[in-house]
Each structure stands twice: as structure tokens, then as C-alpha cells.
SEKOLKOL-735250 format. One line per field, with one value per residue (C-alpha): x, y, z; residue in one letter. Coordinates in steps of 0.02 Angstrom, whole numbers, plus 50000, padded with zeros to 5 digits. Example, Ala and Ser with C-alpha at 12.3 -4.5 7.8 and 13.67 -1.06 7.14 Angstrom:
2
east <- [50615_50684]
north <- [49775_49947]
up <- [50390_50357]
type <- [a_s]
This chain:
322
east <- [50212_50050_49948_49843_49700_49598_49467_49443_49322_49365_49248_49336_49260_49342_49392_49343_49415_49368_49392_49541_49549_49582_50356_50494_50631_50660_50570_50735_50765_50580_50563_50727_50625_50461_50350_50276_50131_50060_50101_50282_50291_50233_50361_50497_50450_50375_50201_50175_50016_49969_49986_49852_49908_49882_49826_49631_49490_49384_49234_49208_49188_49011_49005_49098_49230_49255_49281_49390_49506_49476_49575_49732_49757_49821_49994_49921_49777_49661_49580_49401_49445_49568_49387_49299_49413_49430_49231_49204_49327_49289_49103_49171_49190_49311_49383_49425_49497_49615_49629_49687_49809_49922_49903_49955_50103_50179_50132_50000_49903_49927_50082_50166_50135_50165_50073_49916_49943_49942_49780_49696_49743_49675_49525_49481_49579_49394_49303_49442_49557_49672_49723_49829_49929_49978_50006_50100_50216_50237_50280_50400_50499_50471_50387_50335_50369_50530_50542_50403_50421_50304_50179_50203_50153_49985_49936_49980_49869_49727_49743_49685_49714_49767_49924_49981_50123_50197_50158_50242_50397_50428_50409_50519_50663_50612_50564_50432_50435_50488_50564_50458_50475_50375_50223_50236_50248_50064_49994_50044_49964_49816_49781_49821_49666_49719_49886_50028_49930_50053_50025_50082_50233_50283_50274_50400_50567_50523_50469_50649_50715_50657_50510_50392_50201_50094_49937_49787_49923_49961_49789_49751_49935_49875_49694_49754_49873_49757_49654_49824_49830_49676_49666_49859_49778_49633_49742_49875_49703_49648_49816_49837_49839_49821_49681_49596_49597_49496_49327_49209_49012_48946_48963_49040_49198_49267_49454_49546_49711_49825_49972_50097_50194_50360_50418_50486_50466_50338_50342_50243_50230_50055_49971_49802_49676_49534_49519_49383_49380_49466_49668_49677_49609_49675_49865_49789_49736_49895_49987_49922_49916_50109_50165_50104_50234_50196_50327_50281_50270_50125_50154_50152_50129_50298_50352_50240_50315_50215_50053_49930_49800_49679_49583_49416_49434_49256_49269_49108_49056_48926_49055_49074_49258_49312]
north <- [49018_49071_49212_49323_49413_49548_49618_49796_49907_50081_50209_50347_50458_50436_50599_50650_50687_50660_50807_50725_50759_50670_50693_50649_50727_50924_51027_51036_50862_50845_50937_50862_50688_50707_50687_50870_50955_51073_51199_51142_51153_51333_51377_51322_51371_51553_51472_51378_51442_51277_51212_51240_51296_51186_51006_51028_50880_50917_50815_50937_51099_51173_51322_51450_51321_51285_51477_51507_51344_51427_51582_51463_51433_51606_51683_51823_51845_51995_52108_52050_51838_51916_51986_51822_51707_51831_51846_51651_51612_51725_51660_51481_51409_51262_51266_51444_51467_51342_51442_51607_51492_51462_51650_51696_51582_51596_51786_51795_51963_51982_52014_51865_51804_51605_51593_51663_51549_51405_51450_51442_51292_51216_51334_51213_51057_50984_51001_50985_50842_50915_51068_50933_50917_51098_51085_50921_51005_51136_51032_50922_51061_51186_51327_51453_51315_51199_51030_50906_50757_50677_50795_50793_50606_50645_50772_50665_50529_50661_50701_50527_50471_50671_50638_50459_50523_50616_50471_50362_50461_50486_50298_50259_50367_50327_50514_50543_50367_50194_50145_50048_50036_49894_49974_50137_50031_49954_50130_50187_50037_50053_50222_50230_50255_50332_50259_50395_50483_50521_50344_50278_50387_50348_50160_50159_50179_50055_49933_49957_49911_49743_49750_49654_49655_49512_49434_49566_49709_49637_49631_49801_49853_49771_49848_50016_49992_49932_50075_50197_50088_50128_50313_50305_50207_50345_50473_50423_50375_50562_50642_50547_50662_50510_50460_50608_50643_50487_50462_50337_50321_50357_50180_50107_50010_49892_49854_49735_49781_49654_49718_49604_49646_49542_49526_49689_49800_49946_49961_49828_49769_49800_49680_49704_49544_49596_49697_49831_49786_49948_49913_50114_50123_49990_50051_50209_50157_50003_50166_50254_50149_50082_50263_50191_50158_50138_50191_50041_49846_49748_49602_49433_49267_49167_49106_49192_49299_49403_49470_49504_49651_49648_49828_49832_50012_50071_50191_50302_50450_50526_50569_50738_50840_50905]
up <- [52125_52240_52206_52284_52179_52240_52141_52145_52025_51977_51882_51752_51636_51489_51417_51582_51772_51940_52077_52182_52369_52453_53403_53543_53477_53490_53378_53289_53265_53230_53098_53002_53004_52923_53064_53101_53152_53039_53166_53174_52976_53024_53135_53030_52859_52897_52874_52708_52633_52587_52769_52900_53043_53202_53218_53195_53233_53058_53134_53261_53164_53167_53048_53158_53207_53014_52994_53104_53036_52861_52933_52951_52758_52735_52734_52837_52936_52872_53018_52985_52994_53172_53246_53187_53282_53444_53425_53412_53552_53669_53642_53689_53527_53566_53397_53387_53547_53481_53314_53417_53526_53379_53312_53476_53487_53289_53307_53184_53170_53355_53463_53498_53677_53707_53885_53819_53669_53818_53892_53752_53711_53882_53876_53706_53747_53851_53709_53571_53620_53460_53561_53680_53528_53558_53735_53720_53606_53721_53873_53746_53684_53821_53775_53904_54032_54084_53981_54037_53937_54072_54054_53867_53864_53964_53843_53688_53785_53811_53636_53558_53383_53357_53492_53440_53337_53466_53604_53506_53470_53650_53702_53572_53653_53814_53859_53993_54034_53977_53799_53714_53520_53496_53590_53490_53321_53384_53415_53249_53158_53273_53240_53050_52945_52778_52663_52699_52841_52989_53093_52936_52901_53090_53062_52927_53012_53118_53003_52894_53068_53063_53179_53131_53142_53214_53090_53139_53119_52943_52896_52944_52878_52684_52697_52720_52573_52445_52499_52449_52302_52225_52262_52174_52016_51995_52038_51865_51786_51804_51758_51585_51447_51325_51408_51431_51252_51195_51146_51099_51053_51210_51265_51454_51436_51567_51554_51674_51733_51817_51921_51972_52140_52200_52372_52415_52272_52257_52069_52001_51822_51721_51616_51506_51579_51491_51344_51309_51156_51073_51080_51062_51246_51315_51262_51347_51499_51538_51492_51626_51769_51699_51807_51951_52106_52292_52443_52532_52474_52514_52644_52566_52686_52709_52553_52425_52289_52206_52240_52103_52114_51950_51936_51839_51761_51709_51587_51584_51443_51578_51720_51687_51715_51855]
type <- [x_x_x_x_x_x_x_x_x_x_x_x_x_x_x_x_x_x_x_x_x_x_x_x_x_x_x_x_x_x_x_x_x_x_x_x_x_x_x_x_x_x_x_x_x_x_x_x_x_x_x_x_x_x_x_x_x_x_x_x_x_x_x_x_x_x_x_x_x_x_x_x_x_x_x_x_x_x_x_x_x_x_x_x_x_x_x_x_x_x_x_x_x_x_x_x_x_x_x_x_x_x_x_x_x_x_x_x_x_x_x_x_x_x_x_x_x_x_x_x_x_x_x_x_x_x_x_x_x_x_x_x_x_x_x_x_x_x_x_x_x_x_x_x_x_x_x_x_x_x_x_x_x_x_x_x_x_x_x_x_x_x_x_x_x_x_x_x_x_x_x_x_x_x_x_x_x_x_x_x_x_x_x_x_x_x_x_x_x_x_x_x_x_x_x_x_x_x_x_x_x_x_x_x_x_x_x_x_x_x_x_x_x_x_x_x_x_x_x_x_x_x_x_x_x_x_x_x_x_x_x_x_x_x_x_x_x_x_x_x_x_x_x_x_x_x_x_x_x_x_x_x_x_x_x_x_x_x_x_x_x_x_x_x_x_x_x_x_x_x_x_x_x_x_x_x_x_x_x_x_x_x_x_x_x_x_x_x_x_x_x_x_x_x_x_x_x_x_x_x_x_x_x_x_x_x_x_x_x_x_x_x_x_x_x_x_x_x_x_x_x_x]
């Protein structure tokens, strides 16, 4: 039997926590898959107040652009964040143009009025390639203008990592252009950075189809998922009550976890490698981590069956909570 061991360190306080933070069809359709836009979660769920609204590039906020996004997080807009946003946009802030776009097209604080909504959107779209997302999504599902899948492709395009979901939904239908599932598979693994992020999400019905993904994609498919992995790991770490409850004389403990993954199966089974020394703890922590499950299996090389991951978990008394 080959395996495959990774070595991965994790640090804990123990008694402690660790802040955690971490289209092609019609909008219809869309939204009865999981693959939506903030906005379209918006739309169809009379705005979730834990769901910005719009598809927003974080990395090009200043401070006014961040203020305006802050406005989105709300059930309701209040007068004084409406002024802000009309203020900052009409003073050319890319961001917040984009901001009053999708109050203007859900109807948010303002009256509702879809074609100002659109010029917004390509008033910030130079400087903001997320506010293609907005106009792709108009020319997809036509709002305030006929059905342009076309169009909605060259937006989606314009867009960059922001519109790759969407690009890839229509070439898989073959809307606005050509079919091509296997093409839209590679954009989705190209552009996926985070484990569960929405390149990610998008690459799963096509991988339970049978496609299949060449070495580099595989690579890049298994680094993202150790990545998802580990945040999973700290994440049950954080949560365990049992854990949480434990102390010890003010000392660092290392325990080694091994988890043991067979072709096909997210849940793996947890073994202690390395003891800390204190069987109390180390019940504690294989108890923890025993919660974990992933959504997706890892991809072993032809004819290997299990993949092994072992975790160093360092458990540290000066982490403080939070």
C-alpha cells in the first residue's frame, strides 16, 4: 500500500481560540444551483444581511471605497451611508459608483431604476473590472436591455478572475458562443485560489461528470485542498469544548495527528502519531480533529489508496482567546 505524507504544523492555544475568518443559466436556474453572485443571492432572498451586496474587488478599496462596500452589509441603507456613497461616486470613486449601481437596481434607499443602475456600473467597470460582473449579468439575463449572451461573455472576460464563473457557465451551455466544457473546467481550476471559493464550487459538477484534470491541474487541484484542509482542522480545533477547557503548566505541547484518507472518501480516519505526553490531551485533541470531513477527496496517483496527511498540532498557553 503507497503512501503519501505531508507534513503540516498547526499552532492552538490550548484553552484558547483563534479569531476565524477566513452563471449561464437564467437568473432563475442560477440561483437553484449554488453558483450566485452576492447580488443574485440579493435579489432572490430580499437581501440576506449577512450577504454583501454585489461582486466587490477587496484589493481595490481605499478608505472611501471600503465605506461605501461597508454600506452593503445592511438590511437597509440609513440616509447618512445613502449621501456617503452618492458623495463618493459622484466624486469618481470607482468603487462606489459601483456600490450605488446595485442600490439603484435592487431598489435600495433609492427608487428603483435599472438603466441608471447600468451606467454606473460602466462609469466603474475601467477602474473596477468587478462591476463587469454586474453588467455581464445584465446582458445574460436581460435586464434593461434584450438578451446578449455575446455581450455577456465580453463582460465576464473584462471582468477577470471576478467573471470566470459566469464565463464558464456560458461556454459550458454553449451561450454567446461555442460549447466548451472542458475549457470552462480549466478556467475554474485556473482561477481557484481559496478551498470552496466559487472557481471551486463551479469545478465540481464537472468533475462528478467524469472530466478529468491533466497533472499541473492536479497539483494545483491537491494544493488548494490541503490548504481547505488545514483551515477545516483549526477551525474543529477552535470549536472543541473539551479542548478548550484544558490546561496545563504553562508549557508548549506538540501532538502529531495522522489522518488516513482512501480513494474517494472525504471522511478520513484519525490516528494519535505522536503523543504529547498527557493522554488527557491527546484524547482531546484526536477528539477534535475526529469531526473533521471534507466535500471533496484528495486525488491520489493511479493505483494508490490512501493518502496520509500527519498534522503537528502545537498547543501554546500564550495565544490568547479570541
Amino acid at each position: 500500500m503507497q503512501k503519501n505524507i505531508v507534513l503540516i504544523g498547526l499552532m492552538i492555544a490550548l484553552g484558547g481560540c483563534q479569531s476565524m475568518k477566513d452563471l449561464g443559466k437564467s437568473t432563475v436556474e442560477y440561483l437553484e444551483e449554488s453558483r450566485t453572485t452576492p447580488m443574485e443571492r440579493y435579489l432572490a432572498e430580499l437581501r440576506n444581511p449577512s450577504v454583501p451586496l454585489g461582486t466587490f474587488d477587496d484589493a481595490l478599496d481605499g478608505n472611501q471605497g471600503k465605506a461605501c462596500r461597508q454600506t452593503t452589509h445592511y438590511r437597509t441603507v440609513q440616509p447618512s451611508d445613502l449621501q456617503l456613497v452618492i458623495s463618493a461616486s459622484e466624486g469618481g470613486i470607482p468603487t462606489c459608483q459601483h456600490v450605488l449601481g446595485t442600490f439603484y437596481e435592487s431598489g435600495t434607499g433609492v427608487g428603483q431604476n435599472t438603466a441608471r443602475a447600468r451606467s454606473l456600473y460602466l462609469q466603474a467597470a475601467p477602474a473596477d473590472p468587478y462591476a463587469y460582473v454586474e453588467l455581464a449579468r445584465m446582458a445574460r439575463d436581460g435586464i434593461d436591455e434584450p438578451v446578449d449572451p455575446v455581450k455577456a461573455r465580453d463582460y465576464y472576460t473584462r471582468a477577470g478572475i471576478g467573471g470566470v464563473v459566469g464565463l464558464g457557465g456560458l461556454m459550458e451551455q454553449g451561450k454567446g458562443g461555442a460549447q466548451d466544457v472542458s475549457g470552462a473546467l480549466k478556467l475554474y481550476v485556473d482561477a481557484t485560489q481559496k478551498y470552496g471559493d466559487p472557481a471551486w464550487k463551479a469545478m465540481r459538477p464537472l468533475l462528478a461528470l467524469g472530466l478529468e484534470l491533466d497533472a499541473e491541474q492536479v497539483q494545483k487541484y491537491n494544493r488548494v485542498w490541503i490548504g481547505g484542509l488545514l483551515r477545516q482542522m483549526r477551525f474543529e480545533l477552535w470549536r472543541s469544548y473539551e479542548l478548550g477547557g484544558l490546561n496545563h503548566s504553562g508549557q508548549t505541547l506538540t501532538i502529531r495527528v495522522l489522518f488516513r484518507f482512501s480513494t474517494g472518501s472525504p471522511k478520513p480516519k484519525v490516528y494519535l502519531a505522536e503523543s504529547s505526553g498527557d493522554p488527557v490531551i491527546d484524547t482531546a485533541v484526536v477528539s477534535a480533529v475526529y469531526r473533521l470531513t471534507m466535500k471533496d477527496p484528495y486525488m491520489l496517483p493511479a493505483g494508490q489508496e490512501t493518502f496520509d496527511f500527519v498534522a503537528p498540532v502545537v498547543l501554546s498557553p500564550s495565544a490568547k482567546r479570541g
